[in-house]
C-alpha positions, 0 to 999 in steps of 0.5 A, a space after each residue: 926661633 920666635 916661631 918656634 917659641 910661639 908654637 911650644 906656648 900654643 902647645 901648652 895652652 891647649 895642654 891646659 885647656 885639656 886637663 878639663 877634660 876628666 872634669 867634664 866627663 865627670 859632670 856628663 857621667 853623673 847627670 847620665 847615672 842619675 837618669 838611668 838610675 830613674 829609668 830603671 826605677 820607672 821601668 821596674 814599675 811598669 814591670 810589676 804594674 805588668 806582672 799584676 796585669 798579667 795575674 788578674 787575667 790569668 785569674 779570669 781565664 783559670 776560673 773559667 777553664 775550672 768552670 768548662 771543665 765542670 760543664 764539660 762533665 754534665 751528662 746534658 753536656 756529655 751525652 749531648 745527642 743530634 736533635 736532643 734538647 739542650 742543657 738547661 745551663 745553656 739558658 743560665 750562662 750568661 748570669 753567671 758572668 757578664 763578661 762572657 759573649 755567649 756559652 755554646 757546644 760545638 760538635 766534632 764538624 765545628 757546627 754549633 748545636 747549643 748556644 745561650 744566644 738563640 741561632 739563625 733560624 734554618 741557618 746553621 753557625 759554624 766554626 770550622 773556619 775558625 783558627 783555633 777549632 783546627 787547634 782544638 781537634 788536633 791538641 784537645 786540651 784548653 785552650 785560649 784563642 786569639 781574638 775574632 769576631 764571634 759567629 753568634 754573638 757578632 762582638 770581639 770575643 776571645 774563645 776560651 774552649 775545653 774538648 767534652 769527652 764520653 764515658 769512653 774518654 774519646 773527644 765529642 765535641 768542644 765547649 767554648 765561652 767566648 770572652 766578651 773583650 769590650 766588657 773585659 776590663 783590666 784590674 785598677 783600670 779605673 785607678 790608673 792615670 790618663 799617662 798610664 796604660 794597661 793592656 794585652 796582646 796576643 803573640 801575633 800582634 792583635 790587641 786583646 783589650 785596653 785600658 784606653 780607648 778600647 772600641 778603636 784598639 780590640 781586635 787589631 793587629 799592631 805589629 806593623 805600626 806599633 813598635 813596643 808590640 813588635 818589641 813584646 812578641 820578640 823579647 816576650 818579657 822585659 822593658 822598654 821605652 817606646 812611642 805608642 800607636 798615639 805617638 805618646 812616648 811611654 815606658 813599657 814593661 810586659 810579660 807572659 801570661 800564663 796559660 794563654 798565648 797572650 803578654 800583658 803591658 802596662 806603660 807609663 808616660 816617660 814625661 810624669 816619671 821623668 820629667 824632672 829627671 830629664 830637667 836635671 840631666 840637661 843641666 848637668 849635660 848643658 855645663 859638660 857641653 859648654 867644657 867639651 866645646 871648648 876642649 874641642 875647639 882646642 883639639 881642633 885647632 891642634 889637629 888642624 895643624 899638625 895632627 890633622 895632615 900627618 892623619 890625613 896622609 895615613 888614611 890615604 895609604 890605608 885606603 891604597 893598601 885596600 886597593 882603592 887609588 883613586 884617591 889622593 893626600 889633600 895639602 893643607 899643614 906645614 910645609 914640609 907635610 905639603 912636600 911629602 904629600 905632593 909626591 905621595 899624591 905623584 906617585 899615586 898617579 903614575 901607579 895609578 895608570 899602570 894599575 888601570 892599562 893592566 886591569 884592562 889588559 887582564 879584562 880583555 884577556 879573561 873575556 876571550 879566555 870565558 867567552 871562548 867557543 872553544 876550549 883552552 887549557 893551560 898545562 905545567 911543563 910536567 903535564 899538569 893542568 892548571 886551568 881550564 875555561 867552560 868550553 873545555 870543561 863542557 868538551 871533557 864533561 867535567 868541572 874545572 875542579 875535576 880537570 886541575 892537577 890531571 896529566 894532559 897526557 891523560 885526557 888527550 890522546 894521540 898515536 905519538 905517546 910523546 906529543 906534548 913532549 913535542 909541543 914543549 920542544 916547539 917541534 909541532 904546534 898543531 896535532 889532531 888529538 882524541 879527547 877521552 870522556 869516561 863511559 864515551 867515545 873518544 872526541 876527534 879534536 883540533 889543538 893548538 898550542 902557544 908555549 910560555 915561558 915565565 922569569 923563573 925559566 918555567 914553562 907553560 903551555 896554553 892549548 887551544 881546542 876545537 871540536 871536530 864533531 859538529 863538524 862531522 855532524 853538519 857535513 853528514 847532515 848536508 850530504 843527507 839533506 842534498 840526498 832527500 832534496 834529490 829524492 824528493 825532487 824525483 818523486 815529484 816529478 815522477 808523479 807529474 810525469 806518471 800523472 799525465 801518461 795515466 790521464 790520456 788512456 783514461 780519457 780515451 777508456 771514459 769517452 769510448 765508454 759513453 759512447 758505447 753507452 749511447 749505442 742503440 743496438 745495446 740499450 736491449 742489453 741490460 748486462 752490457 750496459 751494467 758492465 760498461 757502466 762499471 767500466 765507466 764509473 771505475 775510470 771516472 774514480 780512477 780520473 779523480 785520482 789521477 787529478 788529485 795526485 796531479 795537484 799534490 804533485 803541483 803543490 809539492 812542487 811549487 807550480 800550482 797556480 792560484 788566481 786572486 779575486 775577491 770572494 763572497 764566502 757565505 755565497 760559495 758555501 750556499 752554492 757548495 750545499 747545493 752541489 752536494 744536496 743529492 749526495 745528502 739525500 742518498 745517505 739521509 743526511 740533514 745539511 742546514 746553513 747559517 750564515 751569520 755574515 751577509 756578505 763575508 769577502 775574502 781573497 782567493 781563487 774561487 776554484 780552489 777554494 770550492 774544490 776545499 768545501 766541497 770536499 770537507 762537506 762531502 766528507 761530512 756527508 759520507 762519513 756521518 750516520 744515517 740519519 745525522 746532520 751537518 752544521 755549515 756556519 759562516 760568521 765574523 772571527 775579529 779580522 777573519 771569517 771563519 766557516 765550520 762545518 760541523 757533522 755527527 758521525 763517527 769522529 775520530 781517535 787521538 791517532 787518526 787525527 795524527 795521520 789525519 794529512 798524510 797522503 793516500 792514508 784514509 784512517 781505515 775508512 777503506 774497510 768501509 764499502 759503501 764510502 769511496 775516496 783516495 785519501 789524498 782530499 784532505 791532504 791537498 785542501 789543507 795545502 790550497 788553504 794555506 796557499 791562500 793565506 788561510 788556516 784550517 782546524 779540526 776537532 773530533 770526539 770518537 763517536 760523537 762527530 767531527 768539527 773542521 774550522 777553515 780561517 781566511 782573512 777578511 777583506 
């Protein structure tokens, strides 16, 4: 009982304390009043210093549109002719005001043709690059641009342009004064106060002029770094108290001016027109602290006690009733608000272990069920389609939205009608169904079904389905690949077999016919001679074809055996050009070498690799011009050698070079009865190059001639 008494006059005391509240607030509202009524004050001032601002500068820029527009009108000015001397005006300009850069014409090209300023001798000025000559040919009306650095002139200028029309009416050019903004001083700028600033910006955030400190401000863009100029070009008229580009805390007031994209500011220093208003409220705010600190400190005390507890316990349901239970009631207070908040924070934690087992639960389902390759359905007992993961949405072609609330029924089908009917009944849980896509053939498909049943007695049936076509289609593609793998084994070999059978009687044909050839008894006859050498010839071509094929077959096969010595190319492609220098001078062909590489080794089998040069420059040769050239070139390529061989021949088209390597196709070169060859050379170069651990190129220009670019390791 004297506790409880205790507490009831602790209570009333603070009961007290708290009818000084109203009290307080009062002082805090009126020291607030008093400060607003002389911001309003103050910024109603710089609001007016503003609007003058803006009206002198719209005066200045008024005065000179009815002084181009009278310029415009003069037949010097009007009739202006490429070539024909200026208007004598051009000359006078800048005596009639001292705060224009320059007066000049400019015709439709953005060219300037007259100036009061003298131009670059036999350098022309242009403005086309200018942001506002665009404006002026598209609108051709007065304008005012932004500022920029004057062609001419080479200060700050803002353009003031009108367009100059004929007798017609039809635009010929535009008559600009660039407003010099170093000399384009402020109405009562040298009235105002150091704490007070005039100044106008463009709607871009550039600085047009100042009243301080102008050389450093004219021309920048401070939309970025000054926040009252962000303020200005979003609100574009009112007031605000903002830090200058100085630092300097001032209030603003700005507003439009008419005629021209641009806002006039003017700022006055927050501490000259505030200071002793701020004096006052920090007065009036230090007693209404001093009340609210200690009403606080009661309310303070109260909360912590009872309130605090009973609000601490309320958060934390909120917080639960948002989903959030990882939180927990903290105990501090009377011993009974302890109490209740041991076993809510109890509670807490049993649910909290259920939540997370099923939130797992439901993660690990929902993966399987996305994540699935195939596709699951889940279907209502009466055939409609609750949900569907990707893979099945993919399988019917159809989006999840598209598939829910559809009759299963509907979408697969089977020779039995009743197969779902089965499938609630449990009589079968695995059917081959055909999926039906709109405009398709039906999809063979594997199904397996799981059927469910909720607390309430409805049923539910999940079905898993896997489709069949890949299936099918990998066991077609084996079968076909089995099949070409034979066939191919069995050209392979018959080329082998075929090559050797054909190479014994050519042997026998070539030696018997030198043999007859060497015969005393007819070297009295020319005609035998002939013809045997025909028999010769044919058999010696019909030998090389028979040994090339036998490589192709080799290669193709796996069996060709390559040695590995090292080699010096620039010395192999040497003695290749000897080899075919008899070839060369047969078709007049100059064969020339540069080896930029004194020595350039590589690895491989010296044979093969001058049987893939001899070729490629034997090609060269029999396929150029008569009277072209072949370029051989060996040289560094980073850590490979690279050989060129280069002619200037017929070349080739876009399609030959696509049948370029497929064997006996020689690109329609058999037309041509002066070139022999089997078509198989390049197909079996390419293959010992690769082979070695090489790579070869080409690039042709029809008409121009022909570049293979054969690559090797360097070692």
């Amino acid at each position: 009982m004297p506790d409880r008494h205790r507490s009831i006059r602790r209570l009333l005391q603070w009961l007290l304390l708290v009818v000084l509240l109203p009290l307080s607030l009062l002082l805090l509202y009126t020291g607030y009043r008093g400060y607003q009524r002389a911001l309003a004050q103050a910024e109603q001032q710089s609001l007016n210093l503003a609007q003058i601002t803006a009206d002198h500068v719209e005066g200045v820029v008024r005065q000179a549109q009815r002084l181009l527009t009278t310029l415009s009108q003069r037949p010097g000015i009007r009739a202006y002719q490429p070539g024909a001397a200026c208007d004598p005006v051009f000359a006078e300009a800048l005596s009639i005001n001292p705060l224009f850069a320059n007066f000049n014409l400019v015709n439709l090209k953005g060219d300037v043709v007259c100036s009061s300023i003298p131009l670059p001798v036999g350098k022309p000025v242009s403005v086309r690059g200018t942001p506002w000559f665009p404006r002026m040919l598209k609108e051709q009306r007065f304008l005012v641009s932004e500022p920029f650095v004057g062609p001419v002139s080479g200060r700050q200028v803002a353009m003031l342009a009108t367009p100059v029309r004929d007798a017609q009416g039809r635009m010929t050019g535009s008559l600009q004064l660039p407003l010099d903004l170093l000399k384009f001083k402020l109405l009562g700028t040298d009235k105002i106060s150091d704490n007070t600033v005039l100044a106008v910006i463009d709607q871009r955030g550039t600085m047009v002029t100042r009243s301080l400190q102008p050389e450093k401000f004219i021309g920048r863009n401070l939309l970025a770094s000054s926040e009252i100029v962000r303020a200005v070009v979003e609100g574009q008229r009112g007031s605000r108290v903002a830090r200058s580009s100085e630092g300097v805390e001032r209030i603003y007031g700005f507003v439009p001016i008419e005629s021209t994209p641009w806002f006039a500011i003017a700022g006055v220093s927050s501490d000259s027109v505030l200071g002793e208003v701020r004096l006052e409220a920090i007065q009036i705010f230090s007693i209404g602290l001093a009340v609210m600190v200690l009403v606080l400190w009661g309310a303070l005390i109260l909360q912590r006690q009872i309130v605090r507890p009973i609000s601490e316990l309320q958060r934390v349901a909120g917080q639960i009733a948002a989903g959030d239970l990882s939180v927990r009631a903290t105990i501090s207070g009377p011993a009974e608000i302890d109490a209740v908040a041991t076993q809510f924070n109890l509670m807490l934690d049993a649910l909290d272990q259920q939540v997370h087992r099923l939130a797992m639960s439901e993660a690990e389902m929902r993966g399987l069920f996305m994540g699935s390759l195939h596709g699951i359905m889940r279907v209502h007992e009466d055939g409609r389609v609750l949900l569907v993961n990707p893979s099945a949405c993919r399988l019917f072609n159809r989006s999840a939205e598209a598939l829910q609330g559809q009759v299963v029924q509907d979408l697969l089908a089977d020779d039995d009608p009743a197969w779902f009917d089965r499938l609630l009944a449990r009589q079968d849980v695995h059917l081959k169904l055909h999926v039906s896509i709109s405009g398709e053939s039906p999809v063979p498909c594997d199904v397996s079904a799981v059927v469910q049943s909720s607390a309430e007695g409805v049923r539910t049936v999940n079905l898993f389905l896997r489709d069949l076509r890949d299936q099918l289609k990998q066991t077609e593609l084996l079968a076909a690949k089995d099949a070409a793998d034979i066939a191919s084994r069995a050209k392979t070999e018959f080329l082998a077999r075929m090559s050797h059978e054909l190479r014994t009687p050519l042997n026998a044909i070539l030696g018997f016919a030198q043999l007859v050839q060497l015969m005393p008894a007819l070297q009295s006859q020319p005609k035998v001679l002939e013809m045997n050498r025909f028999i010769q010839d044919a058999g010696e071509h019909l030998l090389a074809l028979v040994e090339e094929v036998l490589d192709l077959s080799r290669i193709e096969a796996g069996q060709l055996n390559l040695s590995r010595e090292s080699i010096d190319l620039s010395d192999l492609v040497r003695r290749c050009q000897t080899l075919t220098e008899q070839l060369a001078d047969q078709h007049h062909i100059e064969v020339t070498l540069h080896a930029d590489l004194t020595a350039a080794w590589v690895c491989g089998d010296a044979t093969r690799m001058r049987q893939v040069f001899l070729n490629l420059i034997s090609n060269a040769i029999k396929y150029n011009r008569e009277g072209g050239r072949v370029e051989l070139r060996v040289q560094a390529a980073g850590q490979d050698v690279l050989v060129t061989v280069q002619d200037t021949g017929r070349g080739m088209s876009a399609d030959q070079l696509a049948n370029l390597y497929q064997p006996f196709n020689r690109l329609g070169a058999e037309k041509m009865h002066d070139v022999s060859g089997t078509g198989l050379g390049l197909v079996i170069s390419k293959q010992l190059v690769e082979a070695m651990g090489g790579s070869i190129q080409v690039v042709s220009t029809e008409g121009q001639g022909t570049t293979f670019s054969v690559r090797f390791p360097r070692v």
